[in-house]
C-alpha positions in Angstrom: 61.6 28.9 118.9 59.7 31.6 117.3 61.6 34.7 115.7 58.6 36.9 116.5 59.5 40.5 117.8 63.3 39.7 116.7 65.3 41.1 114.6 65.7 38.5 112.1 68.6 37.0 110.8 70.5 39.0 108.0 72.0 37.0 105.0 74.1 37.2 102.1 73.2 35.2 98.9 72.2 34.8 95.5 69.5 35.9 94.0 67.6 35.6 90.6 65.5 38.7 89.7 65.0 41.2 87.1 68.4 42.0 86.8 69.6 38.1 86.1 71.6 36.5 88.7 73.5 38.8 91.1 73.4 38.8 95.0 71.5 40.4 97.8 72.0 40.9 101.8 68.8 41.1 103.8 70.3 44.6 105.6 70.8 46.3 102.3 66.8 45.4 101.5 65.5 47.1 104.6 64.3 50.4 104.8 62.5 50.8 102.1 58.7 49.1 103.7 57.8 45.3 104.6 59.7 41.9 103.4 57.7 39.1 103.1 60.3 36.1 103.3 58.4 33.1 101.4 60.2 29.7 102.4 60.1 27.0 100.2 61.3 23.2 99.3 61.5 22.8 95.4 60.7 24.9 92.9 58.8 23.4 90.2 56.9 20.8 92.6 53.2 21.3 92.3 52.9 22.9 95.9 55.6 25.5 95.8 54.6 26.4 92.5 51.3 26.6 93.6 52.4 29.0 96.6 54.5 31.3 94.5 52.1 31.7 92.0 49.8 32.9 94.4 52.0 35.4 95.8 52.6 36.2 92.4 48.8 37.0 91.9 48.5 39.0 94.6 51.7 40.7 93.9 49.7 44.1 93.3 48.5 44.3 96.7 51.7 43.8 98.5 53.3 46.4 96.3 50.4 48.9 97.3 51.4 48.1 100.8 54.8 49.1 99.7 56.5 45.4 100.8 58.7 43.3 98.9 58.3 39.5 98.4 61.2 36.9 98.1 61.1 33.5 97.5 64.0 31.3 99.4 64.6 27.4 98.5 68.0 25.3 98.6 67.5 25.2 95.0 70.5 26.0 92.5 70.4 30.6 91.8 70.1 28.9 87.7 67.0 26.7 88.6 65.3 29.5 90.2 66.0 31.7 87.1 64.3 29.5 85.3 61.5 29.0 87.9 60.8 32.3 87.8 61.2 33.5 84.2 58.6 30.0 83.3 56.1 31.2 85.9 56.4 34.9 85.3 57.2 35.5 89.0 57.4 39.8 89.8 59.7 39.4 92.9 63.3 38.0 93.3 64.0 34.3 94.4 67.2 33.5 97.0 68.9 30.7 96.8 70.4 29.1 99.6 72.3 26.2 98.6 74.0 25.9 101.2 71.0 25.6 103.7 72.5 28.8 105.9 69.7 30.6 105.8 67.2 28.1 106.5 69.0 27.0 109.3 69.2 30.7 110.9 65.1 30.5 110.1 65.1 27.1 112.3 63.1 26.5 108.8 65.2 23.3 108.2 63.9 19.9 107.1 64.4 17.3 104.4 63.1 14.6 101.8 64.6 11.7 103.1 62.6 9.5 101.1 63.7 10.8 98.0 67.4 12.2 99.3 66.8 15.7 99.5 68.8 17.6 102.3 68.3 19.7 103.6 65.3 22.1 102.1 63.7 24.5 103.1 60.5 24.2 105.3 57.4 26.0 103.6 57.3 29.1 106.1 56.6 32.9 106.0 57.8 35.4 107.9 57.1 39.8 107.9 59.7 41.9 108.8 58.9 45.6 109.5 61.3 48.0 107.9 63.9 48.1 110.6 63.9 43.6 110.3 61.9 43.1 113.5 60.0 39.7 112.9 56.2 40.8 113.2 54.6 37.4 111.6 55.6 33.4 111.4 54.1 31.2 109.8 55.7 27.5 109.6 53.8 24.8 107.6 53.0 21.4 109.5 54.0 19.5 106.4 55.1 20.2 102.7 51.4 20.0 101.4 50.2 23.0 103.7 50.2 26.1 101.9 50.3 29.7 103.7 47.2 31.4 104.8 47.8 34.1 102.1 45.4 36.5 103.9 46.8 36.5 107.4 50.3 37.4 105.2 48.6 40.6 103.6 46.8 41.4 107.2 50.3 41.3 109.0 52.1 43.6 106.1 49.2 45.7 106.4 49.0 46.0 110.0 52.5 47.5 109.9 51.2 49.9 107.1 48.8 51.6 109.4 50.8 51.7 112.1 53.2 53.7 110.4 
């Protein structure tokens, strides 16, 4: 079921960002213009890094549009630390260990080959500044990445309508 024009799910968990590891709830982050909510399964696989280092390339744009990236995976708050300080990555990771948030998402799958369960579906979503779900984007497998430039179109859509 898509989340579009919903409000989207809040959450509560930890986070690795400039400030080291701390935590962060979704309401607290709204406000202040778009999120951009990057799902991912592993860090450190070639695909996700491949996907968050091209957020992290484009990161001036979004920040001229006034949103906020984060990246969310199952993975431990300590391995994203690391994921991010190795790939110099200018927005905050969330770690959901225990798959809550993925699951509000419906963003749920898993590695069964290789016994990882659950992860996170590669998806992106846009919330407006109030939370209201303006964009989805849910991979058909792990190997599709995000179509970068329908994300940047959708947060700046809600820039001009503002």
């Amino acid at each position: 079921m898509s989340l579009v024009n919903q409000q989207a799910p809040t959450f509560t968990a930890p986070i690795a960002d400039t400030d080291g590891l701390s935590t962060m709830t979704l309401s607290d982050a709204l406000g202040d213009g778009p999120i951009v909510l990057a799902f991912f399964p592993a860090a450190f696989s070639s695909v996700c890094t491949a996907e968050l280092c091209t957020f992290r390339d484009g990161l001036s744009t979004f920040n001229e549009l006034s949103a906020t990236i984060y990246g969310i995976s199952t993975d431990l708050p300590y391995a994203l630390a690391e994921f991010r300080t190795q790939f110099e990555l200018g927005f905050p990771l969330i770690s959901d260990t225990n798959g809550t948030i993925i699951e509000q998402y419906g963003v749920t799958t898993s590695f069964d080959h290789i016994g990882l369960q659950p992860v996170a579906q590669r998806a992106v979503f846009v919330l407006d500044e109030t939370g209201r779900v303006v964009y989805e984007w849910i991979a058909d497998n792990p190997g599709q990445q995000p179509e970068y430039d329908a994300v940047e179109s959708a947060v700046a859509t809600l820039i001009a309508e503002q």
